[in-house]
N, C-alpha and C positions, 0 to 999 in steps of 0.2 A: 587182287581182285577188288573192285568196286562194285557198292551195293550201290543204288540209286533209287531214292521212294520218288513218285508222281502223282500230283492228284490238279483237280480241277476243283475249283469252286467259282461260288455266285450263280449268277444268269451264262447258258449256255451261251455259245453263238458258233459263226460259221469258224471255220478254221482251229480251230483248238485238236481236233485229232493229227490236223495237217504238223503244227508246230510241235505236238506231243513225235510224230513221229519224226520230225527233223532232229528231235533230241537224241533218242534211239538209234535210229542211223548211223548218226554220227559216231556215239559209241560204240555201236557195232562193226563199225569200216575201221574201228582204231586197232592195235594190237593188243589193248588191253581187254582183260576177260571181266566179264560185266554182268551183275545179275540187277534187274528192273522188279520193282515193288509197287504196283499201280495201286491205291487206297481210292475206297471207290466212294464216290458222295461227297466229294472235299473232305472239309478239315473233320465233318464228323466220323469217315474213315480211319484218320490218323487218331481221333481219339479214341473208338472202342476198337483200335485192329484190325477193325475192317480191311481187307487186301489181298490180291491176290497176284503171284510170280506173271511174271509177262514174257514172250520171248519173241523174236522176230517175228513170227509169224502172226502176232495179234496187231501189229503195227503195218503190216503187208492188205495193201490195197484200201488204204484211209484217208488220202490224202484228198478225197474230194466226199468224204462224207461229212455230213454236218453233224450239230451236238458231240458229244464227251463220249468214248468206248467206256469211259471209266464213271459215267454218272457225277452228279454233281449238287448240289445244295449252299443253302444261305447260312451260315454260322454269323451273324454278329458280332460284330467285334466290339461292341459296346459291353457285352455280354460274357465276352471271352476268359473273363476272369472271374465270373460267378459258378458256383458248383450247377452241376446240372441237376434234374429232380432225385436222383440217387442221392448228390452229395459227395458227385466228381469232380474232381479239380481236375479242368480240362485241358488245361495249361501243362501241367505233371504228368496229364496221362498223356500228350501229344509228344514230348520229352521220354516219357517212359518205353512207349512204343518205338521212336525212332533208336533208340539206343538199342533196346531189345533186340530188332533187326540187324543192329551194327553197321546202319546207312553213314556213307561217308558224305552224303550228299541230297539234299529234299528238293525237287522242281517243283517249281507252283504257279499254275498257271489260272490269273486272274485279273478282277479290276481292284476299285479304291476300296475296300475292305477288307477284300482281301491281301490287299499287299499292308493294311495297316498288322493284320495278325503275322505275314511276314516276316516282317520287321521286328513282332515281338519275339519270334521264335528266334530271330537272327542273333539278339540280346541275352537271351536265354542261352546260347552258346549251340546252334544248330548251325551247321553249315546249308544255308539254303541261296538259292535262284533262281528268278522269277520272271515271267515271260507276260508281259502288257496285250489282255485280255477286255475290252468289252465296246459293244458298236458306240457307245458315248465316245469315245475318243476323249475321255475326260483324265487322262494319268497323267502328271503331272513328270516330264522328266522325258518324253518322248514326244515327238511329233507326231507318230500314229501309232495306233492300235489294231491288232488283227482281231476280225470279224466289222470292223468300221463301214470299208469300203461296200463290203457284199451287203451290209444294210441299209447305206445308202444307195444301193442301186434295186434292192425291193421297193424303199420308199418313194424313189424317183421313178420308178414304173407305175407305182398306185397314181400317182402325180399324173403319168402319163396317161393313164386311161381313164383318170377322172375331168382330161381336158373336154373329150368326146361329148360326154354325157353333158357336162356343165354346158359347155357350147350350143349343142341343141337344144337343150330347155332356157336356156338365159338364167341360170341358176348363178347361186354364190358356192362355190362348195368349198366346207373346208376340211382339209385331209390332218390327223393326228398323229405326229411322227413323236417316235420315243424319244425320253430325254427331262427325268424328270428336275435335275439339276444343274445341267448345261445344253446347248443350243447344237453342238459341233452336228450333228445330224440333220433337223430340221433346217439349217440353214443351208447347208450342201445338197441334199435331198432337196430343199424349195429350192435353190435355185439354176439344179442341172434340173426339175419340171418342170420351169418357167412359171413358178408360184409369182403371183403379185405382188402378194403380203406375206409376212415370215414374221412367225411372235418365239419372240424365244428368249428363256427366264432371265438372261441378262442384262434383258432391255425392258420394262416394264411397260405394257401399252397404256394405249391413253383410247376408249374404244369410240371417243368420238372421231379420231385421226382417222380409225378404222374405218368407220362412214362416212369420213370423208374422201378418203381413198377410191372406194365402191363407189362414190356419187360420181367422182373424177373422172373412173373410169368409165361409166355409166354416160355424159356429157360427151365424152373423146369417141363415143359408138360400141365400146366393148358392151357385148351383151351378156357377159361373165365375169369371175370373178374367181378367183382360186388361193385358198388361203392356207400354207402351212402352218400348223399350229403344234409347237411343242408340247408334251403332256405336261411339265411345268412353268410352262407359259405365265404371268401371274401382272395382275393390271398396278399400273400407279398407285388408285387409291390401296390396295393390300399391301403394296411394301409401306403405305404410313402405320398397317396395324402393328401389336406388338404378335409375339410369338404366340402367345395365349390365346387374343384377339385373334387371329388368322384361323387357329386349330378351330377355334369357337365354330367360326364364319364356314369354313368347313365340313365341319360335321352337320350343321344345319342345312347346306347346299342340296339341296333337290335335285340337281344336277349331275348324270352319273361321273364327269365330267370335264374339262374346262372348256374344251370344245362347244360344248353344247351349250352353257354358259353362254358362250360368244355370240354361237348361233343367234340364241334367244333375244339378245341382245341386238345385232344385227337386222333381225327381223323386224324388231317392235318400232326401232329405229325406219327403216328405209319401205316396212313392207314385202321385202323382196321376199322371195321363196330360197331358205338357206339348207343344204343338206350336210352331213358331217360322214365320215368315213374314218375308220379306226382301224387302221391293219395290224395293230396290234405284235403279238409274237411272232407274225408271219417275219418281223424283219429280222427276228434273229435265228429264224428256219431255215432249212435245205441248204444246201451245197455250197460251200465258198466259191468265191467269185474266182478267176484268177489271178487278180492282183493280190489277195491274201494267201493262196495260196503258195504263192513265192515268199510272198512276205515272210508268212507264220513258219516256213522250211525253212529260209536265211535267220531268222530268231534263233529257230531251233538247233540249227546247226552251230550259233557263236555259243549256244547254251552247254549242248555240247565241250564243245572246246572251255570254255570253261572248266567245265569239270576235269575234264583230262588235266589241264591246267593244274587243279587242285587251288582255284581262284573264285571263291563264294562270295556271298553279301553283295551280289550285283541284282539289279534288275537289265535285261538285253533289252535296252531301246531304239532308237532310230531318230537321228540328228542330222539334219543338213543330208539328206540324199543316205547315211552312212548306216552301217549298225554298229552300236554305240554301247558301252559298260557302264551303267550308272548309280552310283551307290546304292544301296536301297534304302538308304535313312535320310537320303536326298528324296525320295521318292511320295514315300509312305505318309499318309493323311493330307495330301496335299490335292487340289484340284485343279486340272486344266480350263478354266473359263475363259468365254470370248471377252474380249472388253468390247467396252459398244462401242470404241473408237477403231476398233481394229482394221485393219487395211482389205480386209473383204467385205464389213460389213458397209467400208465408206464405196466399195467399187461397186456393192448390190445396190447402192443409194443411188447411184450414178447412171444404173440402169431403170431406174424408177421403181426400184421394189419398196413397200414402204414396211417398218419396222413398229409402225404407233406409237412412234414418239415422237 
């Protein structure tokens, strides 16, 4: 027999019960007899035991529901080796728990924190395997991530219906797409909604480009303007500060914001009438799309196989069209960034979208 724990951590998104259940599946179509340990709330499940037996039928009819059956939370992994306010060692007791159960096998399904703790439990002598979770598409070691696509096609529908509205008022609008340390969203999402301008943290704006741009388009008859703006968006002069200097500047911002920041800026600048729009969590709400939905089922299913396998310390990624076995110590602490040279950012250029720089 084969025990199997499961949990989810970090930020929810679309497809996570789809991929949890491609895993399941799979080991249930095998001949091998299989008992499933779902620990609910991520890793703080696996610390206090939290968990409960799973059996086909919890996995039956999930494949298009959104968020975790199994609940989920942020454990830090900066943190992960500190006692908790008891004066748990949560490292020992995540070790202690899985042996207890006598799991042959840990799934974990998340992004870049998650898979740094991972990796630490893979070290610790866990057999675990790990399934590329979150709309950043920021893991390093895979070409996409499930729950990606179904949040860029929220964000590119806000995109879309804020064409309407900008157009009849002659408005600037700019729309907030997630993404606090890479762009892979806001650039996709700007420019399947025909965004103008795309700021996004790997390219530092410059915000008079940015009004330049608006005046350009403003001159050429456009009586709008449509701006995607990543929530870590972050201007020229702020990468000269240092790390202290930025937090400083920060916490003193009046601004709920950086959108609005821009706004404000935009406006003092040109005049014009600037609105902002923040859809916020909505993009990692409701129903996967169906391109994740396959996705997150084909993950789940090599995930799967793996195990039968009796072949851990992978994370299931996706390479060149393929699904793909990729270390996890290849993986873990590492981030997928655009470069600003990248061959989309040069074909958005090509289309006129400007980047402020």
């Amino acid at each position: 027999m084969k025990r199997i724990g499961i949990l989810t951590s970090g930020g929810d998104c679309q497809a996570l019960n789809a991929a949890m259940r491609g895993v399941v599946k799979t080991l249930f179509h095998s001949k091998e007899e299989v008992e499933i340990y779902g620990f609910t709330d991520g890793y703080k499940g696996l610390i206090y035991g939290q968990f409960r037996m799973l059996t086909g039928q919890d996995f039956s009819g999930i494949l298009t529901k959104g968020g975790t059956i199994l609940g989920t939370s942020r454990t830090p992994f900066k943190t992960i080796r500190l006692p908790d306010e008891k004066g748990l060692d949560k490292v020992q007791a995540m070790k202690q728990n899985y042996y207890k159960l006598r799991l042959d096998c840990l799934v974990i399904l998340g992004g870049n924190g998650t898979h740094k703790t991972a990796e630490l439990l893979r070290t610790e002598g866990l057999n675990v395997i790990t399934l590329p979770k979150t709309i950043d598409n920021d893991l390093w070691g895979t070409d996409m991530t499930f729950g990606f696509q179904s949040a860029v096609n929220i964000a590119t529908e806000v995109i879309d219906y804020i064409h309407t509205t900008a157009a009849s008022h002659a408005r600037v609008f700019i729309v907030e797409v997630m993404g606090h340390k890479v762009g892979w969203l806001t650039l996709n999402a700007g420019m399947a909604g025909g965004a103008d301008i795309i700021l996004i943290p790997e390219i530092p704006y410059d915000i008079h480009k940015v009004v330049e741009a608006i005046e350009q388009r403003e001159q050429n008859g456009s009586r709008f303007t449509i701006i995607a703006v990543a929530e870590g968006a972050v201007s020229k002069e702020e990468t000269q500060l240092s790390k202290k200097e930025y937090k400083e500047k920060k916490k003193k911002n009046l601004f709920p914001s950086v959108s609005y920041e821009i706004a404000a800026a935009i406006q003092e600048a040109t005049g014009r009438e600037v609105r902002v729009t923040v859809p916020g969590h909505m993009q990692r709400g409701g129903s996967p799309c169906p391109y994740d939905r396959v996705f997150a089922s084909r993950l789940g299913s090599e995930a799967g196989g793996l195990i039968l396998e009796g072949q851990y310390g992978f994370m299931v990624g996706y390479k060149n069209r393929e699904i793909v076995r990729v270390p996890l110590e290849e993986v873990a602490g590492k981030l997928k960034m655009i470069a600003p040279d990248a061959s989309m950012v040069k074909e958005a250029k090509l289309l006129g979208i400007c980047f402020g720089d």
